[in-house]
C-alpha positions as CSV (number, residue, x, y, z in Angstrom):
1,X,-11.4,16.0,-13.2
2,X,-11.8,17.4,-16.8
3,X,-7.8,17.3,-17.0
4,X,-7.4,13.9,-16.2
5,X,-5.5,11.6,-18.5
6,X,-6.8,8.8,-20.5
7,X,-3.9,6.6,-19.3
8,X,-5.2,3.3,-17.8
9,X,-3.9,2.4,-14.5
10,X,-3.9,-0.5,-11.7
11,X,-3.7,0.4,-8.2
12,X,-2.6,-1.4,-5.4
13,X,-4.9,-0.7,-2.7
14,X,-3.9,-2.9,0.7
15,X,-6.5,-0.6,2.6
16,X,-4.0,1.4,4.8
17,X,-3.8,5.3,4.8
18,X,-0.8,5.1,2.2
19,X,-2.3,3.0,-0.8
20,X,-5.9,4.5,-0.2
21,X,-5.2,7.8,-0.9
22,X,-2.9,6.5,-3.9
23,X,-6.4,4.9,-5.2
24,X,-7.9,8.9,-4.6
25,X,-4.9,10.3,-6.3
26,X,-5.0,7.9,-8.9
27,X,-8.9,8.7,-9.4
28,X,-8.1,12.1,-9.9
29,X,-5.3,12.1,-12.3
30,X,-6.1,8.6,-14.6
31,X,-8.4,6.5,-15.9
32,X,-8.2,4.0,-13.1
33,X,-9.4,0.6,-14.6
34,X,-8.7,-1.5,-11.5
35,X,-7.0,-2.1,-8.2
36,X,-5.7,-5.1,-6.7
37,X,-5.1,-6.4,-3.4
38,X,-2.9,-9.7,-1.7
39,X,-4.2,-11.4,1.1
40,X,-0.8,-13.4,1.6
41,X,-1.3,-14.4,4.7
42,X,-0.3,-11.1,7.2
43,X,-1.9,-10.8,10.5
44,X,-3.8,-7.8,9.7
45,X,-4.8,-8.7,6.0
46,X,-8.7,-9.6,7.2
47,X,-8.6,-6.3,8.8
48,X,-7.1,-3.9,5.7
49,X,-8.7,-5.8,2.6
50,X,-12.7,-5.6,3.4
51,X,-12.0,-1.6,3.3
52,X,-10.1,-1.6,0.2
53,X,-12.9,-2.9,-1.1
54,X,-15.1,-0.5,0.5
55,X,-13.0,2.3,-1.1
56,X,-12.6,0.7,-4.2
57,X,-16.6,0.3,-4.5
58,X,-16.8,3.9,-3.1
59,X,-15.1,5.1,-6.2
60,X,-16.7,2.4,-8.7
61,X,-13.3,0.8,-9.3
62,X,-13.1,-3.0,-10.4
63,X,-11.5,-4.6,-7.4
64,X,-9.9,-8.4,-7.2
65,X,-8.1,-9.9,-4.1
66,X,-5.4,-12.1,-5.2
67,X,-4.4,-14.6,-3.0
68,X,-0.6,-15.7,-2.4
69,X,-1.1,-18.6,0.4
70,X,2.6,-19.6,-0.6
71,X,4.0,-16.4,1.2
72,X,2.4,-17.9,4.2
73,X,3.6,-21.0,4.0
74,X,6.8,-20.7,2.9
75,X,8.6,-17.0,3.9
76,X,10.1,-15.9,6.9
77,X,8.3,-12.5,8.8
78,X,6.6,-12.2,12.2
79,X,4.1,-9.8,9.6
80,X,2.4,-13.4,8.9
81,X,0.2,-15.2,10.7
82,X,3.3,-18.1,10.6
83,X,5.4,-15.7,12.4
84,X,6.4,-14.3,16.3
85,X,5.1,-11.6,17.4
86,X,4.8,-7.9,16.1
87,X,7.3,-6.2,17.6
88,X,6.4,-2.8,19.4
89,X,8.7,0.3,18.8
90,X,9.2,3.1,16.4
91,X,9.1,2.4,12.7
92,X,12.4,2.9,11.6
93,X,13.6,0.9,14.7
94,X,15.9,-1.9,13.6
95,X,13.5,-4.6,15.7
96,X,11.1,-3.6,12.7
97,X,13.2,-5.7,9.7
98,X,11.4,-9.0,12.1
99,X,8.1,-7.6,9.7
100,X,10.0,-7.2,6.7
101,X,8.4,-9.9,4.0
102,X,11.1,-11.2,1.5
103,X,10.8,-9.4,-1.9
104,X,6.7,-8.7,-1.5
105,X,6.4,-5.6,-3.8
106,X,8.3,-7.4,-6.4
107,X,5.9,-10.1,-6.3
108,X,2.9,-8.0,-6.0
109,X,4.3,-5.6,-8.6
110,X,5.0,-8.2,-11.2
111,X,1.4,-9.7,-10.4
112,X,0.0,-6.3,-10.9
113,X,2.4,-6.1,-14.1
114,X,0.3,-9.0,-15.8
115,X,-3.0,-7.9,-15.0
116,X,-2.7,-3.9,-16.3
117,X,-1.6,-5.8,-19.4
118,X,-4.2,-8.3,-19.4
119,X,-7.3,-5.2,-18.9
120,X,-5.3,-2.8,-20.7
121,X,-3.9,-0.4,-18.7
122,X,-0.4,0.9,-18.9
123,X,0.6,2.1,-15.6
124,X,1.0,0.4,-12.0
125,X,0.5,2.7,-9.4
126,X,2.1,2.1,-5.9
127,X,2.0,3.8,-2.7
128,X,6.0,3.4,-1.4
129,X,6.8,6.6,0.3
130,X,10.0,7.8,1.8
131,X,9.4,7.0,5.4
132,X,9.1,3.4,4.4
133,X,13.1,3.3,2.9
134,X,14.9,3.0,6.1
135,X,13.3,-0.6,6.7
136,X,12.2,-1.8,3.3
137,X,14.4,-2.4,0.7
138,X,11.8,-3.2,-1.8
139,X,10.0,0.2,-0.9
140,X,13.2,2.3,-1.8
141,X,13.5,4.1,-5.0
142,X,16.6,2.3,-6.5
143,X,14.5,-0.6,-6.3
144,X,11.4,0.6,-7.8
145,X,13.2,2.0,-10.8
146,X,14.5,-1.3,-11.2
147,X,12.1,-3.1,-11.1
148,X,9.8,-0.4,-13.3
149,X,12.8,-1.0,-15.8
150,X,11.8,-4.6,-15.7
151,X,7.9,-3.9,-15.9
152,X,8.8,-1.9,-19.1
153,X,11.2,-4.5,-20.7
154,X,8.8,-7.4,-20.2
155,X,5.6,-5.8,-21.6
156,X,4.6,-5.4,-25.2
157,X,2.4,-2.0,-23.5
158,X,5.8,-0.6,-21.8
159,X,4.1,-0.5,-18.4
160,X,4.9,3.0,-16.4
161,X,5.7,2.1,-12.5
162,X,4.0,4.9,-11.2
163,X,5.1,5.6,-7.3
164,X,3.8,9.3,-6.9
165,X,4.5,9.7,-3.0
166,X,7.9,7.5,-3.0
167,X,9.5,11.0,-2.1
168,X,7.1,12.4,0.3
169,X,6.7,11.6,3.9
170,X,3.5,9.9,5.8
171,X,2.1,13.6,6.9
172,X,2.6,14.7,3.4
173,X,0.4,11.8,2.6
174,X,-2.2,12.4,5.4
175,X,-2.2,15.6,4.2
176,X,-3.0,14.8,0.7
177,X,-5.9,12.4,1.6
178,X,-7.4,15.1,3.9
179,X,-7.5,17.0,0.7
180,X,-9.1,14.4,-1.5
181,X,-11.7,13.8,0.8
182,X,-10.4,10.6,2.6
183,X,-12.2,9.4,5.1
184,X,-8.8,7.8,6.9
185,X,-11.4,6.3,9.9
186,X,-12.2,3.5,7.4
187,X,-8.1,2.9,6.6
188,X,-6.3,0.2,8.5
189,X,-2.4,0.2,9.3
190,X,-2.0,-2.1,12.7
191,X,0.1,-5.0,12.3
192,X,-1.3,-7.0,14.9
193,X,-4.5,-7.1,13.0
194,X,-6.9,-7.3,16.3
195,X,-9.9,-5.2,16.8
196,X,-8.3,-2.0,17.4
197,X,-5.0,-0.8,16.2
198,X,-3.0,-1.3,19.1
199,X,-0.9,1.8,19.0
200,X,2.5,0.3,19.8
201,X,3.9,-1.9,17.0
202,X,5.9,-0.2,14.2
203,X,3.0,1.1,11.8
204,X,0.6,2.5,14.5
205,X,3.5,4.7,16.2
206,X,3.9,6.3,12.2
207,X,0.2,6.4,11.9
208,X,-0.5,8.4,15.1
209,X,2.6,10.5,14.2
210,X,1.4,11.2,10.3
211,X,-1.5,12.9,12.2
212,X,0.1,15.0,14.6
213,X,2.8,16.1,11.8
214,X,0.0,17.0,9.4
215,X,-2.1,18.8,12.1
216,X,-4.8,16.6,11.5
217,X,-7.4,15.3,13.8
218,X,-6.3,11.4,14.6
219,X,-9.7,9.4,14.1
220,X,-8.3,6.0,14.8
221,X,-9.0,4.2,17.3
222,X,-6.5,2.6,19.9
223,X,-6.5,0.0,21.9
């Protein structure tokens, strides 16, 4: 900790394995000066947001939920609660762009973008990782330098997009939170949002997989 920077940083924090352990990593490497989540309306967002919190009180970090109802209302994905069904099936499955929501990191990322410049901060952190590119094209690297190039034109601060997994896979990550001290039980990733991940759709198939690639114990779970 005594080598930490004195850079300020917001991090996004949904409560799922990814963004959590970006909150620890953060914690570890910055000043982190607060973390925001969206509740926009996704099945499972009443599931992931009350243990972002947790987390985010955990670690004494200022946490706000912002809440994008229009997303909701108004875009296409069977991730909402205005959608079909969750599809089951591997991740990288092409039945998985049904959960894709139209251009949501850009939004989050420019709403994020305002705040570290309203508190101060000069970074956005952001869990995207590599096993997220083959589905979402706002999760893939061209994008985010992009859209960090953006960040950085629009701000007097030159706001840093900081994305430090987008090149590591979803065991590296496991791994990495095991190592910080994670406690992945109280992390959420099911996109059907019931009471138990359901171990089928998309995100739970990666999740169980993360585990068994990073020869860690699985402490999820499934229903």
């Amino acid at each position: 900790m005594k080598h930490r920077s004195r850079t300020g940083v917001v991090v996004l924090v949904s409560g799922g394995m990814d963004s959590v352990t970006a909150l620890y990593h953060a914690i570890r490497k910055y000043r982190v000066v607060g973390a925001l989540s969206f509740d926009y309306g996704a099945k499972h967002n009443a599931r992931e947001l009350p243990l972002a919190r947790y987390h985010c009180r955990k670690l004494g970090v200022p946490h706000e939920v912002i809440r994008l109802g229009f997303v909701d209302r108004l875009f296409k994905s069977d991730l909402l609660k205005s959608g079909g069904s969750v599809p089951d099936g591997h991740y990288e499955q092409g039945n998985m762009r049904r959960t894709v929501v139209p251009f949501r990191n850009g939004i989050m990322l420019s709403v994020a973008a305002g705040y570290a410049e309203s508190v101060g901060a000069t970074g956005v952190v952001i869990a995207a990782h590599a096993g997220d590119h083959a589905i979402y094209p706002d999760c893939r690297e061209s994008f985010m330098l992009a859209m960090g190039h953006a960040i950085r034109l629009g701000s007097y601060t030159k706001i840093a997009l900081l994305r430090p997994f987008i090149a590591m896979t979803k065991a590296q990550i496991a791994r990495r939170g095991a190592a910080l001290g994670v406690d992945f039980a109280k992390t959420w990733s099911c996109y059907k949002g019931r009471r138990v991940h359901c171990g089928t759709c998309g995100t739970c198939v990666e999740r169980r997989e993360a585990f068994l690639l990073a020869g860690l114990d699985d402490p999820t779970a499934y229903g």
